[in-house]
C-alpha positions in Angstrom: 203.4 123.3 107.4 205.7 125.5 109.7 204.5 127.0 112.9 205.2 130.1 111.6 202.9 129.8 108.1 200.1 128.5 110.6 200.2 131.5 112.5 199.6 133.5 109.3 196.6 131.6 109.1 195.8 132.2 112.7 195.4 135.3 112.5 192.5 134.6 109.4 190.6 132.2 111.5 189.7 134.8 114.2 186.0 135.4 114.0 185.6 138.6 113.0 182.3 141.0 113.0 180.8 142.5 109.7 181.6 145.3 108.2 178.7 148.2 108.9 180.2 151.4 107.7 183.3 153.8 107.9 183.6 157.1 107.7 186.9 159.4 108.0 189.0 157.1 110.3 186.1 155.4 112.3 184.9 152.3 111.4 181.4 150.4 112.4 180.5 146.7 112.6 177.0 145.5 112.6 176.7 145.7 116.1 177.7 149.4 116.3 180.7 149.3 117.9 183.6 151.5 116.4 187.0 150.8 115.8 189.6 153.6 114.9 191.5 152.5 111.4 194.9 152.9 113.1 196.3 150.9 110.5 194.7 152.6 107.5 193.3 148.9 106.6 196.6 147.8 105.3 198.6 151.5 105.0 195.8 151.8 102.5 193.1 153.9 103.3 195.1 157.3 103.0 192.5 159.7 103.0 190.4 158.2 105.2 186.7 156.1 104.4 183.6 158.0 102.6 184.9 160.4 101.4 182.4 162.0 99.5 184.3 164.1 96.7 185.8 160.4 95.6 182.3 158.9 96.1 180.5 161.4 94.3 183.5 161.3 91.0 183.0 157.4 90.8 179.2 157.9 91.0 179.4 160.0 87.9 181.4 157.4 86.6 179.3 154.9 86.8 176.7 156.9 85.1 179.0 156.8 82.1 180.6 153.7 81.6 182.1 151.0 84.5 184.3 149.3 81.3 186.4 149.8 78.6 189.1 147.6 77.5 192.0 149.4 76.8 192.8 148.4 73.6 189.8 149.0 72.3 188.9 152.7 74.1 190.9 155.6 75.3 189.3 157.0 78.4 188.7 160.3 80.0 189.6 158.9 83.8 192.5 157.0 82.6 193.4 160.0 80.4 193.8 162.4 83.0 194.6 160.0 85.6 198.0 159.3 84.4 198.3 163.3 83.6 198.3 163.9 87.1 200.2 161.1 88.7 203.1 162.3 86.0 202.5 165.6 87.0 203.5 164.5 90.5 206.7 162.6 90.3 210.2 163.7 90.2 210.8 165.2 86.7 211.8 162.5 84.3 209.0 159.7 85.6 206.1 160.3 82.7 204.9 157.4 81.5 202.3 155.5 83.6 201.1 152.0 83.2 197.6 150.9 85.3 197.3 147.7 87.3 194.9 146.8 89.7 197.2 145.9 93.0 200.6 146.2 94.5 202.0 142.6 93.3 200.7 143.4 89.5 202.7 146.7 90.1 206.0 144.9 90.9 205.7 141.9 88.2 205.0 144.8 85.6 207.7 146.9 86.6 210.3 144.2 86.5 208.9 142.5 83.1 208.9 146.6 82.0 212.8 146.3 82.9 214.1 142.7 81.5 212.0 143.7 77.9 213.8 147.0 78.2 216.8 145.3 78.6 216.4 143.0 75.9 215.8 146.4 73.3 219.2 147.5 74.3 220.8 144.0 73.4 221.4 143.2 77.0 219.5 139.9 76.9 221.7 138.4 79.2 220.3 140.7 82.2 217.6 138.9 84.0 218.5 138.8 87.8 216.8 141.2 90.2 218.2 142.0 93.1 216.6 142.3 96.2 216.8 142.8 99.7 215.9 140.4 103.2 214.1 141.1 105.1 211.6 142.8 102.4 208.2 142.2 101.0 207.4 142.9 97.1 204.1 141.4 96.9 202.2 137.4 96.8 202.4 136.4 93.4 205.3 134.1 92.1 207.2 136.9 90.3 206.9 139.4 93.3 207.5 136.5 96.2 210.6 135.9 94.3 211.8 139.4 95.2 210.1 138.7 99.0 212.2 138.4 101.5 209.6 136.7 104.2 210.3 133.4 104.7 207.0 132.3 106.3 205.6 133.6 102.7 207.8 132.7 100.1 209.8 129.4 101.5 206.5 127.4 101.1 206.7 128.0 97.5 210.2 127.7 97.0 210.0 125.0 94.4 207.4 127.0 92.2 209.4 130.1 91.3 213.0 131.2 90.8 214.3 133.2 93.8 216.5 136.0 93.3 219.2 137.1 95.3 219.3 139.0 97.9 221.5 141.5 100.3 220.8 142.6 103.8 218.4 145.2 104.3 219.6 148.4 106.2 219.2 146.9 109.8 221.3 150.0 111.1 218.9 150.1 114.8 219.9 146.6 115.3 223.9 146.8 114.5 226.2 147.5 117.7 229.0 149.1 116.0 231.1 152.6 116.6 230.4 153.3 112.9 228.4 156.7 112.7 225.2 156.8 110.8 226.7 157.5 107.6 229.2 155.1 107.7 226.5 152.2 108.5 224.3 153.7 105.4 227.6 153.0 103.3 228.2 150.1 104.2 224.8 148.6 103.6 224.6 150.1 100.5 227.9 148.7 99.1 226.4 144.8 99.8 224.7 145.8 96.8 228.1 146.4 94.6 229.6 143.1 96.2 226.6 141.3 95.1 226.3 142.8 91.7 230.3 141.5 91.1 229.5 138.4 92.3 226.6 137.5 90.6 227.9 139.0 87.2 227.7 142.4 86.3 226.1 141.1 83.0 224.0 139.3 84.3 221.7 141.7 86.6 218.9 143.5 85.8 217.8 145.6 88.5 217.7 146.4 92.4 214.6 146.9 94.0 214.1 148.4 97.3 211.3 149.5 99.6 212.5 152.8 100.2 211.1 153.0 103.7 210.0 149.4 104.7 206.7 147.5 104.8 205.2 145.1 106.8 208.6 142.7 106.8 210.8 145.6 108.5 208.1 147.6 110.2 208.9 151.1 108.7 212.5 150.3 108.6 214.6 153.9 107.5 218.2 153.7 106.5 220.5 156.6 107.2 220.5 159.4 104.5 223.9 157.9 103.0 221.9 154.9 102.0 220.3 156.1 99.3 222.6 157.9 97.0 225.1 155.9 97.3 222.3 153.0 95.9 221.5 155.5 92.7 225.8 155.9 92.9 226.2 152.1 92.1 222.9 151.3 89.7 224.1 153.9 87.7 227.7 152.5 87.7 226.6 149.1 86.2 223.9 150.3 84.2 221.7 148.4 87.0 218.0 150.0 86.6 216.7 151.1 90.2 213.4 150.0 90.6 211.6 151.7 94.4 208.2 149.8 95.4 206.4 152.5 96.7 203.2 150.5 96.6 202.8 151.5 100.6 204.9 154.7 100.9 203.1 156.5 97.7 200.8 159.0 97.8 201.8 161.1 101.1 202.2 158.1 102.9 205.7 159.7 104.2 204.7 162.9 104.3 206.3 163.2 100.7 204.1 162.2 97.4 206.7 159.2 97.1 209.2 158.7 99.6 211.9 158.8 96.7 211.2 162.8 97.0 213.0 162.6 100.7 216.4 162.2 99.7 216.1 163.8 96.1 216.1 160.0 94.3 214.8 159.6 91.0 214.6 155.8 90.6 213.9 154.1 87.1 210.7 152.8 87.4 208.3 153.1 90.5 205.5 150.8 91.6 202.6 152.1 93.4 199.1 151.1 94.6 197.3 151.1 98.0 197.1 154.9 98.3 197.1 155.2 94.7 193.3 154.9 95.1 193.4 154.8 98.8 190.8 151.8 98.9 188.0 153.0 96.9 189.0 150.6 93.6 191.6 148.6 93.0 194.6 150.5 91.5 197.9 150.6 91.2 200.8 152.2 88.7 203.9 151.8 87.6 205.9 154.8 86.5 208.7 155.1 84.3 211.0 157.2 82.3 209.6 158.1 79.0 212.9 157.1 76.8 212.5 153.4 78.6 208.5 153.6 77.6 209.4 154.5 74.3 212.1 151.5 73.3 209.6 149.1 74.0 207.1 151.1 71.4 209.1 150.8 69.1 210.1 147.3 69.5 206.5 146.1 68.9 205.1 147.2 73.0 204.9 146.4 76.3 204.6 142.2 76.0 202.2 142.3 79.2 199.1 143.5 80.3 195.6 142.9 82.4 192.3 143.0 82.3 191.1 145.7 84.2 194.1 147.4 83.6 193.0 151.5 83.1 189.3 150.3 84.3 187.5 153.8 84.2 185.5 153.3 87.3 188.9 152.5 89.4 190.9 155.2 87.3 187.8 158.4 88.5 188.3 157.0 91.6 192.3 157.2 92.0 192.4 161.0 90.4 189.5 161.8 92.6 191.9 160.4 95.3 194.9 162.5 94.2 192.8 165.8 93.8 191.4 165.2 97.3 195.3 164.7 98.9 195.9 168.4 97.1 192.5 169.6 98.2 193.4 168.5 102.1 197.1 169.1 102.3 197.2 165.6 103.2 200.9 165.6 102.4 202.1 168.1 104.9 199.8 167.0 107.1 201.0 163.7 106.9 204.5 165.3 107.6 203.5 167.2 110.5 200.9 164.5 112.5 203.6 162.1 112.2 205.9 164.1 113.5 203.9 164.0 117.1 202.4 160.4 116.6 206.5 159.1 116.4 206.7 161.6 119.6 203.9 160.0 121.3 205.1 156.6 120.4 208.9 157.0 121.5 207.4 158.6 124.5 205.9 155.0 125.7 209.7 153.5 125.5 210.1 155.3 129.0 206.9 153.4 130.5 207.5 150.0 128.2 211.2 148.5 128.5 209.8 145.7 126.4 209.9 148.5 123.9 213.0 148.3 122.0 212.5 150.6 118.9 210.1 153.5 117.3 210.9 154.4 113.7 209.7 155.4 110.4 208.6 158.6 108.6 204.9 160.7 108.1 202.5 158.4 109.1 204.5 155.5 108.0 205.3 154.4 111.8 206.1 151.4 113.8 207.4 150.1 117.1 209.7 146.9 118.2 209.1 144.7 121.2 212.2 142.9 122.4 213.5 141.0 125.6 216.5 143.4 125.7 216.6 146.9 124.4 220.5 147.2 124.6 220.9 143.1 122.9 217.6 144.1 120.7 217.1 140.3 121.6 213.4 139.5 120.2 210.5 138.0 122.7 210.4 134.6 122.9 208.5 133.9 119.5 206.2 131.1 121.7 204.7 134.4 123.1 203.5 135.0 119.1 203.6 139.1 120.6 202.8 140.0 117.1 199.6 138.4 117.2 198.5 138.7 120.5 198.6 142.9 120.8 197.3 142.9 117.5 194.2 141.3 119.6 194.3 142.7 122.6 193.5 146.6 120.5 190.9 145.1 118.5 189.2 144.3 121.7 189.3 147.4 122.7 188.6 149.3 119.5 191.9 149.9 117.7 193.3 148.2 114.8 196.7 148.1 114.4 199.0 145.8 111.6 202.0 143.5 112.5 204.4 141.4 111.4 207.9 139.6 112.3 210.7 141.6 111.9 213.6 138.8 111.5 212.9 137.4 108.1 209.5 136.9 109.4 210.7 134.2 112.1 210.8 135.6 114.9 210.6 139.8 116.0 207.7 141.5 116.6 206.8 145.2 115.1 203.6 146.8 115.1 202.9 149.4 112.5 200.9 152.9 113.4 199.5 154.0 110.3 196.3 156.4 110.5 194.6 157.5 107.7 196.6 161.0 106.7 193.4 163.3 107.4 194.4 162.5 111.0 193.7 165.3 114.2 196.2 165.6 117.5 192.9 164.7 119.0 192.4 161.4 116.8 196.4 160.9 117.7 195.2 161.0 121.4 192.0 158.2 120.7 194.5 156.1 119.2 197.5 156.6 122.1 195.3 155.8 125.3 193.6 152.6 124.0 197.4 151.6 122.9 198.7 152.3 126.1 195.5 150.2 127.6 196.2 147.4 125.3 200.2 147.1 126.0 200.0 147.4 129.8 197.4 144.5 129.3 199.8 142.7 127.1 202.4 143.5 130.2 200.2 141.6 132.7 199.1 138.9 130.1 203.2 138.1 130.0 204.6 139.2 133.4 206.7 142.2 131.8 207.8 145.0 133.7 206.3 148.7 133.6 207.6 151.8 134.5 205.7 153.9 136.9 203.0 151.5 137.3 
């Protein structure tokens, strides 16, 4: 096993305290002590813990009925469920499909285009392309989209990879190409890959729109993404946009598609979807795709707890609550000053090489050399350590490598949406504690210290 895949499982062995309660974006271990959910859990928790309009719609749930298998009952919350989440997509995207996670999201979404596919007579479209760094999800059909080494290389000889382009790296690139140059150029790797693996022969291209955990909130310049809808549509690629993290306001859009206009194929979603309070997930899709399959016999997949009542009351309670709040704009608007906040520390931190992202979908970059963008020396394992050095203090924060998952270290920001400028403040003075601890803990400079 690779140092790398053992730190994975470093960061599982750390003893951590029980679970008390939560409430908004606080929670409590057993102890008492509180910890602010800077992280949303895992960008899931998007409209923050107990909230008592979802509780009190899964309670009456549960005074109904906690299962009914699809094919044997329609039902009320699945009904009205999918109603809604069509009613919130770009026009076009109707037709909803219920999973229980983001990985179930992505394998359905791409078996919902290669059986689409195979109703138009393209049976000889099966490759999906992809992009590195990315991350898709854990299961073998997902991890073959992944681009995360430390994840997927382990199982290498289990699944079928899929190729791959470079993600938009744009922050990284030291070039005198302006912004929409770079987004061009990224985006035609995608046209020379499609030629050269055979136009007949691919599928799809899917695409975080604004990246996970792999890229730490990685956004490409505006050129990007029309020009990727420009060349799927050219080769009668389907475009496929896993918004199982930047769904549901995440961006300070409904799906982060909505910034630049996009109207993708098929979307997967999930984490906000329900926002933690059931498992959940959807894919969306364009009726006329939905309704080839029909009436080629159906969709040849399925789970399940796929439509489970309990978790679908619970995701429309979610979705009416994100109305109810405004949590979209106020996703918008908070992280508009968190990203402020965060660029501000660059001036104190030279270790800080880059602050990105959109909403509340945020991250920073520690490097050696902010003009190079040369990582840390991956010995240091910065991604971990931080991580720890917050927890400690009462801050939870999520991390990963941002090249390929080898070396890099980004730190996503990613509150709950219902967040205050006063919660924005709680979170910014334990992070400044915990990095000018990390400074001491590796001899790195400060500014002004």
């Amino acid at each position: 096993m690779t140092s790398e895949v053992s730190n994975l499982f470093y960061m599982a062995r750390q003893p951590r305290p029980f679970l008390d309660r939560a409430e908004g974006i606080y929670m409590y271990d057993q102890s008492g002590k509180r910890y602010i959910d800077g992280s949303s859990g895992a960008m899931v928790s998007n409209i923050g813990h107990s909230n008592p309009n979802v509780l009190a719609a899964m309670k009456a749930q549960m005074d109904k009925s906690t299962f009914g298998y699809r094919l044997h009952f329609r039902t009320e919350a699945s009904e009205f469920l999918a109603t809604k989440a069509a009613s919130m997509m770009p026009e076009g995207l109707d037709r909803v499909f219920f999973v229980s996670g983001g990985s179930e999201a992505v394998e359905s979404a791409i078996k919902l285009a290669r059986q689409y596919a195979i109703t138009q007579g393209q049976a000889s479209r099966w490759k999906v392309i992809s992009r590195f760094p990315s991350y898709h999800g854990c299961t073998l059909g997902a991890l073959a989209l992944t681009g995360y080494d430390p994840l997927a290389r382990p199982f290498d000889p289990m699944m079928r990879d899929m190729p791959k382009i470079a993600a938009p790296t744009c922050y990284l690139d030291r070039d005198n190409l302006s912004d929409e140059a770079r987004g061009l150029k990224y985006a035609d790797l995608l046209r020379e890959e499609i030629i050269a693996q055979g136009p007949e022969s691919v599928l799809a291209f899917i695409m975080e729109p604004i990246g996970g955990a792999s890229t730490g909130a990685l956004v490409a310049p505006d050129s990007y993404y029309a020009r990727i809808r420009e060349i799927c549509d050219e080769f009668g690629i389907l475009l496929i946009y896993d918004e199982v993290m930047t769904g549901v306001g995440r961006t300070g859009a409904f799906i982060a598609a909505d910034h630049w206009g996009i109207v993708p194929d098929i979307v997967a979603m999930s984490k906000g979807f329900a926002a933690g309070y059931a498992p959940l997930g959807a894919v969306v899709a364009k009726a006329s795709m939905v309704e080839a399959l029909l009436d080629a016999g159906g969709f040849l997949h399925g789970y399940t707890y796929a439509g489970n009542p309990l978790a679908c009351s619970a995701g429309l309670a979610v979705l009416q609550e994100v109305e109810r709040l405004g949590l979209v704009s106020n996703a918008a608007n908070m992280g508009d000053i968190l990203k402020g906040r965060l660029t501000d520390l660059m001036e104190r931190y030279p270790f800080i090489g880059d602050v990105r992202g959109k909403g509340l979908l945020l991250a920073f970059e520690l490097v050696s050399d902010r003009e190079t963008m040369t990582p840390l020396p991956k010995e240091l394992n910065a991604y971990l350590t931080l991580v720890e050095l917050a927890y400690e203090r009462g801050l939870i924060i999520y991390s990963r490598r941002t090249r390929g998952g080898v070396e890099g270290d980004h730190f996503l920001v990613c509150p709950p949406l219902i967040i205050t400028p006063e919660q924005i403040e709680e979170i910014m003075a334990i992070l400044i504690d915990s990095l000018d601890a990390f400074a001491r803990l590796n001899n790195l400079p400060v500014n002004g210290s």
